[in-house]
C-alpha positions as CSV (number, residue, x, y, z in Angstrom):
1,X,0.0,0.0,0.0
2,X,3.3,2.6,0.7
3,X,4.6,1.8,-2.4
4,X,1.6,2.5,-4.3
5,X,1.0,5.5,-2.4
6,X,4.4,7.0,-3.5
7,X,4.4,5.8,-6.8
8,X,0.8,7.9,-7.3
9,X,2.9,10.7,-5.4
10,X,5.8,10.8,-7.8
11,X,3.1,10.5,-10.8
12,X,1.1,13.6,-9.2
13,X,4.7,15.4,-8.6
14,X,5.3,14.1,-12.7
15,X,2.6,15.7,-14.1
16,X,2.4,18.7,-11.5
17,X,5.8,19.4,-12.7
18,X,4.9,18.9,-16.3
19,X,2.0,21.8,-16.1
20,X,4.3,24.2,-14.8
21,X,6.7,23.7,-17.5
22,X,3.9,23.8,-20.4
23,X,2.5,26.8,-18.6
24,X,6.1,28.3,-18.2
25,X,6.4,27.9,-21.9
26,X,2.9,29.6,-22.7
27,X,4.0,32.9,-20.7
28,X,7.4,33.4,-22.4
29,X,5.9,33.1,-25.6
30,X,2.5,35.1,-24.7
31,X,5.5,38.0,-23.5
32,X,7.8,37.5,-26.8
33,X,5.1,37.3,-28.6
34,X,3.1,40.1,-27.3
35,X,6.0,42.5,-26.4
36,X,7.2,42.8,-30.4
37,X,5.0,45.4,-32.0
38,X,4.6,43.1,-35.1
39,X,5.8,39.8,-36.7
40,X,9.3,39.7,-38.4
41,X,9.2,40.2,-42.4
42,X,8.3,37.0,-43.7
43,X,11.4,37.2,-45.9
44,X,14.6,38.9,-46.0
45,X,15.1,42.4,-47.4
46,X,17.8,40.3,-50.0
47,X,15.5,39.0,-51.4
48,X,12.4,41.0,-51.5
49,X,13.0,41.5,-54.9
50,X,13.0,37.8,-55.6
51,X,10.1,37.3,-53.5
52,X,7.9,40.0,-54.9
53,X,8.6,40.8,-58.3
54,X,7.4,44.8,-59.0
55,X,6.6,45.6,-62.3
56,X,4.5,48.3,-63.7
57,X,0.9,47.8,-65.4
58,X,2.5,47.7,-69.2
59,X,4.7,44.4,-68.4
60,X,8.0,46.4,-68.0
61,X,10.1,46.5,-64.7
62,X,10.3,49.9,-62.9
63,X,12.7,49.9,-60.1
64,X,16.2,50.8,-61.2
65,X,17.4,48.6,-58.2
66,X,21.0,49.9,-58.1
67,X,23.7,50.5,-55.4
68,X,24.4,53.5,-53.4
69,X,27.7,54.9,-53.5
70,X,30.2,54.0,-50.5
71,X,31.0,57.6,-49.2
72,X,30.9,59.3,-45.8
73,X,28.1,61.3,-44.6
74,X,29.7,65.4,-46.2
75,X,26.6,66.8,-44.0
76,X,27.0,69.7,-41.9
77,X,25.8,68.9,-37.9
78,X,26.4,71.9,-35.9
79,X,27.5,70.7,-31.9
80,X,27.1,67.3,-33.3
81,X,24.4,65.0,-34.8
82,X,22.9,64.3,-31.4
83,X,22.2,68.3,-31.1
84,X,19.1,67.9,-32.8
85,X,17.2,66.3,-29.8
86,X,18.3,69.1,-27.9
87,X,17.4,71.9,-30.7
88,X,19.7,73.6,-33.7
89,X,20.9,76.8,-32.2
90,X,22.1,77.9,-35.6
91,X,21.0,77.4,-39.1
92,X,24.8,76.7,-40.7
93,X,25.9,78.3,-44.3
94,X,25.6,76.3,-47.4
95,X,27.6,76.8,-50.3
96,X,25.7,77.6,-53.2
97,X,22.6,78.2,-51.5
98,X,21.5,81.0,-49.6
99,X,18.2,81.5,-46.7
100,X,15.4,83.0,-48.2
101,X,12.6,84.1,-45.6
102,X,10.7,86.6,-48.2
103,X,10.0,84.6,-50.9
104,X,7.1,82.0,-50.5
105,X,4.3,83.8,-48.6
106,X,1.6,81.3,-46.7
107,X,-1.9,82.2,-45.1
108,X,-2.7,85.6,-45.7
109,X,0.5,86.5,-47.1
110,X,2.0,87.4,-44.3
111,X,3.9,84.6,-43.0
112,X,6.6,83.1,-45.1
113,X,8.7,80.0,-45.0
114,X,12.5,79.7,-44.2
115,X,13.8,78.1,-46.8
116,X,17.5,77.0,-48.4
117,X,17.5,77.7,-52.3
118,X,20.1,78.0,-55.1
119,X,21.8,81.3,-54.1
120,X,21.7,82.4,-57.9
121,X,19.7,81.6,-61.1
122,X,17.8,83.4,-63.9
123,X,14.3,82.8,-63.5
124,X,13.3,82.3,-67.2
125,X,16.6,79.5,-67.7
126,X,14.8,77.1,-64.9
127,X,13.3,74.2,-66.1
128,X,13.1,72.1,-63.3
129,X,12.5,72.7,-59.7
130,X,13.7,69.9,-56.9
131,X,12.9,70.1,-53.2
132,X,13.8,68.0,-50.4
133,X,12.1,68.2,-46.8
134,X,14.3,66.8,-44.0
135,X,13.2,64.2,-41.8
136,X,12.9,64.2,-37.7
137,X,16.4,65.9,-37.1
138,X,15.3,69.3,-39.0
139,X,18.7,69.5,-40.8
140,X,17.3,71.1,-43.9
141,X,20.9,72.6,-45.0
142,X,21.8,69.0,-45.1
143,X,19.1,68.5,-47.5
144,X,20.4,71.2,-50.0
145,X,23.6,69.7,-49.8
146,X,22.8,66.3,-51.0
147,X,20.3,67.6,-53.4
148,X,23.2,70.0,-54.8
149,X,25.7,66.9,-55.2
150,X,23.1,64.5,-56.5
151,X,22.7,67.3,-58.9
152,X,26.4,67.9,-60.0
153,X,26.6,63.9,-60.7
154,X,23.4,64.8,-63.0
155,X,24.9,67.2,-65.0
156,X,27.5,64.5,-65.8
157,X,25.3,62.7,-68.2
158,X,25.1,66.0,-70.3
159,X,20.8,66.1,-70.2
160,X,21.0,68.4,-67.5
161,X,22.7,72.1,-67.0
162,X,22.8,73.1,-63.3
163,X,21.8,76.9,-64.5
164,X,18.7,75.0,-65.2
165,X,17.6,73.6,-62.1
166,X,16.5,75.0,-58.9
167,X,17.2,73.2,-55.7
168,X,15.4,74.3,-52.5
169,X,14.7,72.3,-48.4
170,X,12.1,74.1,-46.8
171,X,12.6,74.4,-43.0
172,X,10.2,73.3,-40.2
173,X,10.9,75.0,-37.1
174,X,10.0,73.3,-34.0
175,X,10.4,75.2,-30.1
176,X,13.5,73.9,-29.4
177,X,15.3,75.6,-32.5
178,X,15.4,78.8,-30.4
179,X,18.2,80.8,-31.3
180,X,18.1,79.3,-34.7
181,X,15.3,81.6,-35.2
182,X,14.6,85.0,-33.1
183,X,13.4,84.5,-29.8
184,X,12.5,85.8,-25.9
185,X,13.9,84.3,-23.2
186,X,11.1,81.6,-23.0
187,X,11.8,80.5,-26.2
188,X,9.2,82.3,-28.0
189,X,9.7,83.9,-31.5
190,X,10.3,87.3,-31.9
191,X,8.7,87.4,-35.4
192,X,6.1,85.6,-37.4
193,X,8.8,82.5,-38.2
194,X,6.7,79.2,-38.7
195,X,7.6,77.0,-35.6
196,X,5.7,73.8,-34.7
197,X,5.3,71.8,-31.9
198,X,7.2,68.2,-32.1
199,X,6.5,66.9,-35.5
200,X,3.2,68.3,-36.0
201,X,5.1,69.8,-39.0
202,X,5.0,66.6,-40.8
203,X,1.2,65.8,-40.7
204,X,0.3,69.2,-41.8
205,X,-1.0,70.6,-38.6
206,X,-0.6,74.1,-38.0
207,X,2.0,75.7,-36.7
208,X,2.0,76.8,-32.7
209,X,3.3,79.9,-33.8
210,X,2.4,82.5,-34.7
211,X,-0.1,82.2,-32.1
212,X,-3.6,81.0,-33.5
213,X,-1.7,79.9,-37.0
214,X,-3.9,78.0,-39.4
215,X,-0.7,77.5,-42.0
216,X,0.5,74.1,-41.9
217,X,3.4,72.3,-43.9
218,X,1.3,71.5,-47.0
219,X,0.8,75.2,-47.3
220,X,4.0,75.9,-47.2
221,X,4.2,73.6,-50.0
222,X,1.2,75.0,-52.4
223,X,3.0,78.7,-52.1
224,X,6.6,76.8,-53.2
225,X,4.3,75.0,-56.4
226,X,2.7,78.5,-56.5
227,X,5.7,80.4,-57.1
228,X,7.5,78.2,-59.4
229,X,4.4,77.7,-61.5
230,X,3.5,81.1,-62.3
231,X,4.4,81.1,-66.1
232,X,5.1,84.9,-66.4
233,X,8.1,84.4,-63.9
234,X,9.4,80.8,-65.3
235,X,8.4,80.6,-68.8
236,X,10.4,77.5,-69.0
237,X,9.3,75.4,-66.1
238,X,8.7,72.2,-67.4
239,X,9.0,69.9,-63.3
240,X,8.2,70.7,-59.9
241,X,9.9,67.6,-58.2
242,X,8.6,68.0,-54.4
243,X,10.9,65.0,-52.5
244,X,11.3,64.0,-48.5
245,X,13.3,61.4,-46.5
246,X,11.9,59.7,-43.9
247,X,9.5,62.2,-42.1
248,X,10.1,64.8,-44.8
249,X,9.1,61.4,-47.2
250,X,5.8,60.8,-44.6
251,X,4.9,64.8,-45.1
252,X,5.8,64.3,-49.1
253,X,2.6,61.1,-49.6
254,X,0.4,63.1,-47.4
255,X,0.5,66.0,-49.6
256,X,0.3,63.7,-52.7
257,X,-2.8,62.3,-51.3
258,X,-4.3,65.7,-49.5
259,X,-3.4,68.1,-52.4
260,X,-6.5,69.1,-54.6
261,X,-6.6,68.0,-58.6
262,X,-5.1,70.8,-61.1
263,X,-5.0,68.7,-64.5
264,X,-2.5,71.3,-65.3
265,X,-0.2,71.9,-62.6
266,X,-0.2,68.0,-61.7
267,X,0.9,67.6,-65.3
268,X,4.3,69.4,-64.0
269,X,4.5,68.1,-60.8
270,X,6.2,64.7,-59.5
271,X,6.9,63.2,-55.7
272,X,9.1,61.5,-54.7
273,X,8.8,59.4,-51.4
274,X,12.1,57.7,-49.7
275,X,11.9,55.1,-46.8
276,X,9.0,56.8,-45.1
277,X,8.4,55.4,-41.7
278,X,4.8,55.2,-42.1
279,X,2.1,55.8,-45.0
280,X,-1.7,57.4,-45.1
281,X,-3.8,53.9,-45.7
282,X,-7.2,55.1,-46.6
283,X,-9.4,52.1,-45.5
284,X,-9.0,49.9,-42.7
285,X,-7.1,47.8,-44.2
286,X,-3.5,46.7,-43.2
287,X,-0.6,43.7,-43.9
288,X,-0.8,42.9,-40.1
289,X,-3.3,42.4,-37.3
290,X,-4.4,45.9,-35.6
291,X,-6.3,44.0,-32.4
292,X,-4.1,45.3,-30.2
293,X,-4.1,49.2,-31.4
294,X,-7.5,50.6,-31.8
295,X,-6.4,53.8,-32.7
296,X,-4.9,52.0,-35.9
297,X,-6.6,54.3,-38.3
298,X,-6.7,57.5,-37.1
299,X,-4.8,60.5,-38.6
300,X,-1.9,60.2,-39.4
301,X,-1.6,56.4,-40.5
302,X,-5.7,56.6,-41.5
303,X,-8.7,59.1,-42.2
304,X,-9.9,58.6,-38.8
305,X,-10.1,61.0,-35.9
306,X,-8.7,65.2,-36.3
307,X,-7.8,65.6,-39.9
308,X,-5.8,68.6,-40.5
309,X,-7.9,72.1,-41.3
310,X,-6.0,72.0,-44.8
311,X,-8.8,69.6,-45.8
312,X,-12.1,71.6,-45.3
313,X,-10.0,74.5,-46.7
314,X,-9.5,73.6,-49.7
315,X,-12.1,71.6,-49.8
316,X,-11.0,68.2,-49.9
317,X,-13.1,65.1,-49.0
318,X,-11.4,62.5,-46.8
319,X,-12.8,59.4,-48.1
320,X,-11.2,56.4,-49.9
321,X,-13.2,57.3,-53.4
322,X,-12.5,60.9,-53.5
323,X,-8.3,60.5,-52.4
324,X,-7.9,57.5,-54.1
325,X,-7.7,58.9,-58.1
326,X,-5.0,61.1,-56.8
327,X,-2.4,58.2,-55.5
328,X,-3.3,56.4,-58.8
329,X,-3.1,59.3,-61.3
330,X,0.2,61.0,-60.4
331,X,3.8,60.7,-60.7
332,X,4.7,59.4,-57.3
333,X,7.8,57.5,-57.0
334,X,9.2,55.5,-53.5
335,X,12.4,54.3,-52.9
336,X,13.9,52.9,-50.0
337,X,17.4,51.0,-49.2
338,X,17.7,47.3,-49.1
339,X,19.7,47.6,-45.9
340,X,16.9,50.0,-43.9
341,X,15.9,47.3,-41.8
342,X,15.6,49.8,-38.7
343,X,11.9,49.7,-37.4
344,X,11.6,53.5,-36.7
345,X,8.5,54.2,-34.7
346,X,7.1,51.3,-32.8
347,X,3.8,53.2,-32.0
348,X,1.3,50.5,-33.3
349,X,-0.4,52.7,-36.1
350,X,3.1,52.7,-37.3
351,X,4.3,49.1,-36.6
352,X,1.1,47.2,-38.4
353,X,2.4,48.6,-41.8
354,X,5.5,47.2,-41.4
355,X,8.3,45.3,-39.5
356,X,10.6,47.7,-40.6
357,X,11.0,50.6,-44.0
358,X,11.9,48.1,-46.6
359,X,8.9,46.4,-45.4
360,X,7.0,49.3,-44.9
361,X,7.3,50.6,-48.4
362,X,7.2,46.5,-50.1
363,X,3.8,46.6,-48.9
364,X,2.4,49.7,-49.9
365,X,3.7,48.9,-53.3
366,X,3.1,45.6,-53.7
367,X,0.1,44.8,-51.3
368,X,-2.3,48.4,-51.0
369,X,-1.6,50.6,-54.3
370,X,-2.5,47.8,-56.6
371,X,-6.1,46.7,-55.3
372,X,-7.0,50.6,-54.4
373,X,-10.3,51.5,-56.0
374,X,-9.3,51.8,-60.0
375,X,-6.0,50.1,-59.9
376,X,-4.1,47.2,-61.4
377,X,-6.0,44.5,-59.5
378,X,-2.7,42.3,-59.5
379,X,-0.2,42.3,-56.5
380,X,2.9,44.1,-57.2
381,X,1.8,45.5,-60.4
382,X,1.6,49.2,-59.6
383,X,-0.3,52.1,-61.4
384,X,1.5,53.6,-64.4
385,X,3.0,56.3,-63.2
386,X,4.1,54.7,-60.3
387,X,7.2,53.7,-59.4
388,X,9.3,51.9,-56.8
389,X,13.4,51.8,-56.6
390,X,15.2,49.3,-53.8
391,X,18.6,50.7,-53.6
392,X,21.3,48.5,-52.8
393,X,24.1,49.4,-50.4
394,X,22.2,51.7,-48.3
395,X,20.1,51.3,-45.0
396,X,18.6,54.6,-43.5
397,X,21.0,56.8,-44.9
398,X,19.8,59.9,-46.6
399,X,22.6,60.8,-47.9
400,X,23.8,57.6,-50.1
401,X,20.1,57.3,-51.6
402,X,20.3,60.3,-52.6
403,X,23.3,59.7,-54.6
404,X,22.5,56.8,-56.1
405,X,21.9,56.6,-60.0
406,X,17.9,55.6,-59.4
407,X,17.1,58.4,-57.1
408,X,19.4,61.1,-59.4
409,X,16.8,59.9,-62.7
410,X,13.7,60.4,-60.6
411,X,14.8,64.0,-59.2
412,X,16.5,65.3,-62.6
413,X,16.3,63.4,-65.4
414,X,12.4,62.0,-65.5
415,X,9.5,64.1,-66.6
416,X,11.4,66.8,-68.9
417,X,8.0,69.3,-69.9
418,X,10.0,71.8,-72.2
């Protein structure tokens, strides 16, 4: 009878033993599993190309897929690169390009953009127009400087003269640029300068200040299209090429999307999108589960919730059928490094796109643009004036995508008007 007893023990201590581990075993994976915003890419970035041939609606391929240059970063970062979380203090001299704070007039006219631009041109030689937002670290000289050299290697091919282009990076202020721009002791501007708080700047909310501002980043944009467009001024503008990087790349497909149909002036104008960190979906839609983050669709990543006042001003309706025609029917080209595995933001809206920007952009490319309302209808067959470059050699690295031969034929080279 003992030994029976302690053999039904030991079986009782077995299997007690065994729970614990199995339900051991379900908490560490309930905690990895649960603790990652988002599954892993289901391939690697290698071979995304392999995995997901892109071509465009006529057959052909589109992306250029070439490899970045191997150079060090030439960009300009006053008290260091880190100095950006703490706030520029200066905004640093670039050659060939000068600050213009008169130019490009927003709201009623009397506010007006800080902007870098080609220190010298003659109005009526431009034919094309190039600019490049920065992304979260506001180093908008930086942005004129790459532009500038991707345009030098440009001129190399002999299609382009540099007394023909214009090259210009807008500036968003945020508070902790004080100093950089007029200011009290408090930090507050002296002057009507644009100045955001955060990175408001990049979903087109209005600025903080001036105080009770309704200007936002895409109407700093409109006055730059505005500008360049008039006719009388630029008789030979032929391309309005309006680019970003990152968050400058996540303001650029917001403004695609938000900016009201001009059969004319879309006719000149093309965007250009590199490794944005998150896109506008305009449905519910998305490549992984949003369960966990209810607030999944509201603005920024979706049409949900506060949209920006840019919208009712101009009139634009924020629905899936209206915005949809405007992401299919213009030239819109993305671009990303094959290396850019870095997640960015890990905010859930953010992190349901994408395990990372490669991914990010793969599947707004290959998985969203081609089923929207009018498309293709076939995965990875994007809309015809779409188009989608995976550039080799580079991760999230501003400065070598911009000097790689795919990105230099989408900012100089495509699209030639006159």
């Amino acid at each position: 009878m003992l030994h029976h007893r302690t053999g039904s023990s030991r079986r009782t201590t077995l299997l007690l033993t065994l729970l614990l581990f199995i339900s051991t075993a379900v908490l560490f994976y309930i905690r990895a599993r649960w603790s990652r915003p988002i599954p892993a890419h289901p391939f690697p970035a290698s071979a995304i190309l392999d995995q997901n041939t892109v071509t465009s609606s006529t057959g052909g391929a589109i992306s250029c897929n070439c490899t970045a240059p191997k150079m060090p970063d030439p960009g300009i970062f006053p008290g260091g690169k880190a100095q950006s979380k703490e706030g520029w203090n200066v905004l640093p001299a670039v050659d060939g390009a000068k600050l213009d704070t008169t130019t490009f007039r927003v709201g009623s006219g009397t506010l007006v953009s800080t902007t870098y631009i080609t220190s010298s041109y003659d109005p009526r030689r431009i034919k094309r127009v190039v600019v490049m937002i920065h992304g979260l670290s506001r180093t908008s000289w930086n942005q004129q400087l790459y532009t500038s050299l991707a345009l030098d290697k440009a001129t190399q091919s002999g299609a382009v003269s540099r007394d023909e282009v214009v090259v210009l990076a807008p500036h968003f202020f945020t508070g902790k640029d004080a100093g950089a721009f007029p200011a009290d002791a408090h930090g507050k501007p002296l002057n009507d300068v644009l100045v955001w708080k955060g990175t408001e700047w990049a979903d087109g909310t209005p600025s903080k200040y001036p105080k009770g501002s309704s200007v936002g980043a895409f109407d700093v944009l409109d006055a730059v299209i505005d500008h360049f467009l008039d006719l009388r001024k630029y008789p030979n503008l032929g391309t309005i090429v309006i680019g970003g990087f990152s968050l400058g790349a996540q303001l650029v497909t917001r403004y695609s999307t938000f900016r009201p149909s001009n059969a004319e002036q879309d006719s000149r104008i093309s965007y250009w999108v590199g490794a944005p960190n998150s896109f506008l979906y305009l449905d519910r839609s998305r490549p992984y589960p949003t369960e966990r983050y209810p607030d999944f669709n509201e603005y920024k990543y979706g049409l949900e919730g506060s949209l920006p006042p840019y919208l009712a001003a101009k009139r634009v309706v924020p629905s899936l059928q209206a915005l949809a025609p405007n992401l299919l029917n213009r030239r819109i080209s993305y671009c990303v490094g094959l290396g850019d595995l870095s997640a960015g933001s890990d905010v859930g809206p953010a992190a349901v796109q994408g395990s990372h920007h490669v991914s990010k952009v793969q599947h707004w490319v290959s998985d969203y643009l081609p089923f929207l309302p009018g498309s293709t209808g076939s995965r990875g067959v994007l809309p015809p004036r779409s188009t989608v470059d995976y550039i080799d050699g580079a991760s999230h690295q501003d400065w070598k995508v911009l000097q790689s031969e795919c990105t230099i034929k989408r900012l100089f080279l495509e699209n030639p008007r006159r």
